[in-house]
DSSP file (Angstrom, degrees, kcal/mol; ACC not computed):
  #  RESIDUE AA STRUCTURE BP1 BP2  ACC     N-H-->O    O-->H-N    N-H-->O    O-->H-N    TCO  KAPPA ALPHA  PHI   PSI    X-CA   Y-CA   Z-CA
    1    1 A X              0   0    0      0, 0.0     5,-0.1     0, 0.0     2,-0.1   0.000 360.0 360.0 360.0 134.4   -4.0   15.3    7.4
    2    2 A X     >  -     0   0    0      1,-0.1     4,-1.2     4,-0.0     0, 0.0  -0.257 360.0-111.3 -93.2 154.6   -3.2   12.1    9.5
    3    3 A X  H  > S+     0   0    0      2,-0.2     4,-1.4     1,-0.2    -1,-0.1   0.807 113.2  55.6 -77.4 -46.4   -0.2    9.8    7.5
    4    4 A X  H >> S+     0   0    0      2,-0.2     4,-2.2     1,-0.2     3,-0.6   0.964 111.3  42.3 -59.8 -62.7   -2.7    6.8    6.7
    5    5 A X  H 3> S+     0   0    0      1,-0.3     4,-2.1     2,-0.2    -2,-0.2   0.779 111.3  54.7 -80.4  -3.3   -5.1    9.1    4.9
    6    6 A X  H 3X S+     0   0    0     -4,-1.2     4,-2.9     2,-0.2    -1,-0.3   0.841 104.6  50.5 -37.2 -55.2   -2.6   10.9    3.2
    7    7 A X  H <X S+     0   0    0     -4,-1.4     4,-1.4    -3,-0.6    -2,-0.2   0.585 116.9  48.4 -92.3 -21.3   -1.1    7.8    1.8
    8    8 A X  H  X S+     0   0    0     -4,-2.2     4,-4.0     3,-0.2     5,-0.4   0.950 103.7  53.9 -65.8 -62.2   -5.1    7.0    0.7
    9    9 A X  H  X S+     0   0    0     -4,-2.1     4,-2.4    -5,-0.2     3,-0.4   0.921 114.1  42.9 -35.0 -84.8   -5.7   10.1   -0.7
   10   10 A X  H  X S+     0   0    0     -4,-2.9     4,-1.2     1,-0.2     5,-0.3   0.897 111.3  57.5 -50.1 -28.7   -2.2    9.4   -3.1
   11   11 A X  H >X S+     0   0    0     -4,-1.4     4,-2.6     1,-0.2     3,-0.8   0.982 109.7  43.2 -53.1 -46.8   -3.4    5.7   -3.7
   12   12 A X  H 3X S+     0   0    0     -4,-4.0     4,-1.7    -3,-0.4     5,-0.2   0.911 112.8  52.5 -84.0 -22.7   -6.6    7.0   -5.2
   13   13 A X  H 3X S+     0   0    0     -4,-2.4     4,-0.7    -5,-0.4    -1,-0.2   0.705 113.3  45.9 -38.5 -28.3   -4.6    9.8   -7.2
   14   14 A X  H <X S+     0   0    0     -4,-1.2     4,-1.7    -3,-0.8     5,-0.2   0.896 112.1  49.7-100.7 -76.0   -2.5    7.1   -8.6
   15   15 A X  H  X S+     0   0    0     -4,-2.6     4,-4.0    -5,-0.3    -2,-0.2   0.857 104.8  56.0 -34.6 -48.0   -5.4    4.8   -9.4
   16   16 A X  H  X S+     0   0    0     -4,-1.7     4,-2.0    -5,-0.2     5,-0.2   0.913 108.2  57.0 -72.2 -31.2   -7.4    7.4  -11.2
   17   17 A X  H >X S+     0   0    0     -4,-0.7     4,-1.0    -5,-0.2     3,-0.7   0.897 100.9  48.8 -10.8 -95.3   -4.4    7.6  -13.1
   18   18 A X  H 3X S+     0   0    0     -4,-1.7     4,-2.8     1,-0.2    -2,-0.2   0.757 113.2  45.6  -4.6 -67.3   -4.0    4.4  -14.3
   19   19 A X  H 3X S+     0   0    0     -4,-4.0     4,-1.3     1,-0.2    -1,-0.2   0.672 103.6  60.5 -94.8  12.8   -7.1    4.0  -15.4
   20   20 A X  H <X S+     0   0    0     -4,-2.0     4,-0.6    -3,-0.7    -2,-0.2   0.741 115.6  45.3 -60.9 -38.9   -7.2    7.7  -17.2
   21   21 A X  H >X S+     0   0    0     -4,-1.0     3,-1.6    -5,-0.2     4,-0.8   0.988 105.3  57.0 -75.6 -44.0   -4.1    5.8  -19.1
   22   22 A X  H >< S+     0   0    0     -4,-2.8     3,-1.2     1,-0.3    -2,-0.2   0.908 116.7  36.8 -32.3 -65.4   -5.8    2.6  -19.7
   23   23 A X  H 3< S+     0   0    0     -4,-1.3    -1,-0.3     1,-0.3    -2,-0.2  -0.006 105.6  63.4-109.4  43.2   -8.3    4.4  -21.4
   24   24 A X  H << S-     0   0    0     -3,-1.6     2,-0.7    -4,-0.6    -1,-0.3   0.062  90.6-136.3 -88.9 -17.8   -6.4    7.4  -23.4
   25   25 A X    <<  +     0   0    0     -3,-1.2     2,-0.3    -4,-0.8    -2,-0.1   0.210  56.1 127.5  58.3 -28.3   -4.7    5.0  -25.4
   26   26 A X        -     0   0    0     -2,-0.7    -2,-0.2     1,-0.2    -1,-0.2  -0.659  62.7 -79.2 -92.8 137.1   -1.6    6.6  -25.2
   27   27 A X     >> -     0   0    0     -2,-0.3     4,-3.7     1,-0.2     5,-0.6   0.743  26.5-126.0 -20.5 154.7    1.5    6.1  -24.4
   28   28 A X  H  >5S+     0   0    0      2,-0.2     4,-0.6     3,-0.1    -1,-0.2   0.781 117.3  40.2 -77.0   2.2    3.1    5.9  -20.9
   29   29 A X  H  >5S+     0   0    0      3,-0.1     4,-0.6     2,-0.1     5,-0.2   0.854 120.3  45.5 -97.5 -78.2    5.8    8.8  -22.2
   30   30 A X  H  >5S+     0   0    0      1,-0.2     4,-1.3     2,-0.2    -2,-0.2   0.507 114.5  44.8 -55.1 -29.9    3.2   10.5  -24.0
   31   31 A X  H  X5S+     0   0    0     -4,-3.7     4,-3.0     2,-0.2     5,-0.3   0.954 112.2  55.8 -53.6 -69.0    0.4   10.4  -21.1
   32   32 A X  H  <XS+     0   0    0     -5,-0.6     5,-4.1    -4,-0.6    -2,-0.2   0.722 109.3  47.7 -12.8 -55.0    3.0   11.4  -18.7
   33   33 A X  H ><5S+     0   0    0     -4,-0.6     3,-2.4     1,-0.2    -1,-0.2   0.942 110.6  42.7 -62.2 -66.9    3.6   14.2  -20.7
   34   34 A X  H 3<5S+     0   0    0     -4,-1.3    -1,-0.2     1,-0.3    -2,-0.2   0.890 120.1  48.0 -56.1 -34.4    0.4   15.6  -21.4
   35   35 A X  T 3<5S-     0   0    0     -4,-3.0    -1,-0.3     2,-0.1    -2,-0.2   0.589 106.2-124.1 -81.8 -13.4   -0.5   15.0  -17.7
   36   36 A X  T < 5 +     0   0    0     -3,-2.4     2,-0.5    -5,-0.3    -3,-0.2   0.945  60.6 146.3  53.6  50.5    2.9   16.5  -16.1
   37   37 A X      < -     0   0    0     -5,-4.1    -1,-0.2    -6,-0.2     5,-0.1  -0.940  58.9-117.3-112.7 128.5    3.6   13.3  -14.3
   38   38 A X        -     0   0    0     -2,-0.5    -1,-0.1     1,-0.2    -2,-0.0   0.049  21.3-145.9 -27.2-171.1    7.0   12.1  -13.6
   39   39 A X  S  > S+     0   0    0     -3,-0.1     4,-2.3     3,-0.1     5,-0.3   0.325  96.2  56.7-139.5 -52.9    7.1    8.6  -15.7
   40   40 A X  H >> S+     0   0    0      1,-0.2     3,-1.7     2,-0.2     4,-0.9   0.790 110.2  41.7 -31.3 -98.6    9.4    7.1  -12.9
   41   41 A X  H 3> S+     0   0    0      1,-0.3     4,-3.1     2,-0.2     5,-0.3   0.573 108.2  61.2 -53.1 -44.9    7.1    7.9  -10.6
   42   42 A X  H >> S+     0   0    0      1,-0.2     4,-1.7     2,-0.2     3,-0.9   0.995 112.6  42.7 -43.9 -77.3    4.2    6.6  -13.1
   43   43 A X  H XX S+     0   0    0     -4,-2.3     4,-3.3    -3,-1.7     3,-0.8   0.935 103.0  59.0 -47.8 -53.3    5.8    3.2  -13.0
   44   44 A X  H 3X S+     0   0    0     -4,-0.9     4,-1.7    -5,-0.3    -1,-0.3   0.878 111.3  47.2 -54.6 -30.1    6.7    2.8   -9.4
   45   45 A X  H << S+     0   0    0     -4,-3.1     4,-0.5    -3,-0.9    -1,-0.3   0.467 110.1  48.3 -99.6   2.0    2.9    3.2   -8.7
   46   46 A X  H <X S+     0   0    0     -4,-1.7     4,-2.9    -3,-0.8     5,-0.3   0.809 118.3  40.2 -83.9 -47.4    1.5    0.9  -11.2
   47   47 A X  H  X S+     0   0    0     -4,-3.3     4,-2.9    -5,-0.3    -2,-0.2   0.881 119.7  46.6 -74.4 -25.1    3.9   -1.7  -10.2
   48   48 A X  H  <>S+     0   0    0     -4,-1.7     5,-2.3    -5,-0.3    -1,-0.2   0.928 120.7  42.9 -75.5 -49.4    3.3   -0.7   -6.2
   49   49 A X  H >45S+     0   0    0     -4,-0.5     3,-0.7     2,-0.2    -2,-0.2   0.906 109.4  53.1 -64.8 -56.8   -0.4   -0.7   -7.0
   50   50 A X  H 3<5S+     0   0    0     -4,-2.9    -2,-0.2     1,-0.3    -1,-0.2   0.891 114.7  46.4 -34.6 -56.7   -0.5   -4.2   -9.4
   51   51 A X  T 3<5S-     0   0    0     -4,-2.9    -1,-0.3    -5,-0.3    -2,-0.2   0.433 110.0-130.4 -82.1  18.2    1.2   -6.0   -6.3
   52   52 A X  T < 5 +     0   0    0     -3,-0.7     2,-0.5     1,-0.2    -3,-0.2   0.892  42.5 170.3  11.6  79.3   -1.0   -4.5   -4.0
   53   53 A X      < +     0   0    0     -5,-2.3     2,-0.3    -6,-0.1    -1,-0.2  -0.975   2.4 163.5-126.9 110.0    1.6   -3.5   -1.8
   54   54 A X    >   -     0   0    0     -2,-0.5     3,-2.0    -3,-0.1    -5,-0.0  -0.908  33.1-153.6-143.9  85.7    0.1   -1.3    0.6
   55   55 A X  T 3  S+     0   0    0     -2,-0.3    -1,-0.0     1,-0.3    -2,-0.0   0.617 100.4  51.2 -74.4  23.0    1.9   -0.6    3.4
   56   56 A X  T 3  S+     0   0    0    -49,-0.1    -1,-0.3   -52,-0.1     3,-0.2   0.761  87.3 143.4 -94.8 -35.4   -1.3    0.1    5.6
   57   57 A X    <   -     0   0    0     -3,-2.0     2,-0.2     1,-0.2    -4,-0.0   0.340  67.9 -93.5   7.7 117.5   -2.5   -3.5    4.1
   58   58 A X        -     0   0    0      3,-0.0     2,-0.4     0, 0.0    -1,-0.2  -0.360  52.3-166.4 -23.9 100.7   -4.5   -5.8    6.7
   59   59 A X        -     0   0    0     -3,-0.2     3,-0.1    -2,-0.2     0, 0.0  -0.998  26.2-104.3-107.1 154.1   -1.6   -8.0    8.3
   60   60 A X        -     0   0    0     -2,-0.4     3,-0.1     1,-0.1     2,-0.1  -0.125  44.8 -96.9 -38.1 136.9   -2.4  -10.9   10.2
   61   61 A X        -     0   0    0      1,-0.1    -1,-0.1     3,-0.0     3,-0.1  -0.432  39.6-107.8 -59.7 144.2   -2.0  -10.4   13.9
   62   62 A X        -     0   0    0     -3,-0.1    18,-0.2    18,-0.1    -1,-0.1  -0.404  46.0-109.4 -78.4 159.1    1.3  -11.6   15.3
   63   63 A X        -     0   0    0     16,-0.5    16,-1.0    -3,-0.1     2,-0.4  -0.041  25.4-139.2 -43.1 164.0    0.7  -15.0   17.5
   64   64 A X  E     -A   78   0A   0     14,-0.3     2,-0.5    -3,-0.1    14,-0.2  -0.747   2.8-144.2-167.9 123.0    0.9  -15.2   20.9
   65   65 A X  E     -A   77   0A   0     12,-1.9    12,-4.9    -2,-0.4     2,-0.2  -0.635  12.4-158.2 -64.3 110.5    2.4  -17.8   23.2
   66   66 A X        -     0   0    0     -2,-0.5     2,-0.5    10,-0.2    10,-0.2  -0.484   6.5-168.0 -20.8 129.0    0.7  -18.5   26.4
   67   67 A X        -     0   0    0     -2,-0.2     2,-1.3     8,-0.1     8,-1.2  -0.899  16.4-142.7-132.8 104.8    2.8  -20.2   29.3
   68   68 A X  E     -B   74   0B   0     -2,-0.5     6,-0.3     6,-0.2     3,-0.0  -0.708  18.1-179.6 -57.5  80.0    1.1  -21.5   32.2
   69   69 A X  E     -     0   0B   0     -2,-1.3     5,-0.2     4,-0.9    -1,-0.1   0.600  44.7-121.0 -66.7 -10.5    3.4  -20.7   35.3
   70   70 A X  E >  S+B   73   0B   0      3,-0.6     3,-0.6     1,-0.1    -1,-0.1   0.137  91.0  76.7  74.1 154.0    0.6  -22.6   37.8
   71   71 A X  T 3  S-     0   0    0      1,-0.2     3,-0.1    -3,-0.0    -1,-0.1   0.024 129.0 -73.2  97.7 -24.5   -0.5  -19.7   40.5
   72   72 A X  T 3  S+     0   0    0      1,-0.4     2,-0.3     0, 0.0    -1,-0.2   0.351 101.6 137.5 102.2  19.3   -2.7  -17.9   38.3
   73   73 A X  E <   -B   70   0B   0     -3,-0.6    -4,-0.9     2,-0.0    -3,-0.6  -0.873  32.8-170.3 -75.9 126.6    0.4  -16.7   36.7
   74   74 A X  E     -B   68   0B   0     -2,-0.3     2,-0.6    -6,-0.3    -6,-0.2  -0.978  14.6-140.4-131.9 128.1    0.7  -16.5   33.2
   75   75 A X        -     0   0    0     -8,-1.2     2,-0.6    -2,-0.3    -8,-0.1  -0.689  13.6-157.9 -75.0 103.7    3.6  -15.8   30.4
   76   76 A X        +     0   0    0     -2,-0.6     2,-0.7   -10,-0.2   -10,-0.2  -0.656  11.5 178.9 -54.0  98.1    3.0  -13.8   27.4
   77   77 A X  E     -A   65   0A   0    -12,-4.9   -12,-1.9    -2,-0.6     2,-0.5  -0.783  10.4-161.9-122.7 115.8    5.2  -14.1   24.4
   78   78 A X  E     -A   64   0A   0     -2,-0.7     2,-0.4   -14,-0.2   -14,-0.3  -0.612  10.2-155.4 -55.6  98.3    4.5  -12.1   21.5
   79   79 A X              0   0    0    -16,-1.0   -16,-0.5    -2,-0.5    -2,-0.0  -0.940 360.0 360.0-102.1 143.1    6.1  -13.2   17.9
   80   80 A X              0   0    0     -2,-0.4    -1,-0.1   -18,-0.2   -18,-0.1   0.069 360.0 360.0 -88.2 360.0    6.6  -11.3   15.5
């Protein structure tokens, strides 16, 4: 399994999660429990999930500078 669709596959593990606690009522110890999931781990992916901090997440393409050298030369500068 390729590293991106790993890292979907646990976002949607994580998610169904979530909302399996939302709507159990029960506690995040006591879900945890009954579910055999770490509770660290429970937390780090709610808060990872909440900020929608994804690192496969759309970013904007970096810019890129143009230079005209005359000649039909042209400078490429990439920023990052």
């Amino acid at each position: 399994m390729v590293k991106l669709e790993f890292q979907t596959s646990k976002e949607a593990t994580w998610r169904s999660h979530l909302a399996r606690h939302a709507a159990s009522g029960k506690s995040i110890a006591a879900f945890c429990r009954d579910e055999a999931i770490s509770r660290a781990n429970f937390h780090v992916w709610r808060t990872k999930l909440a900020n929608g901090a994804n690192e496969h997440a759309a970013r904007p393409a970096p810019q890129a500078t143009f230079i005209d050298l005359g000649a039909g030369v042209v400078l490429t500068i990439a920023r990052r």
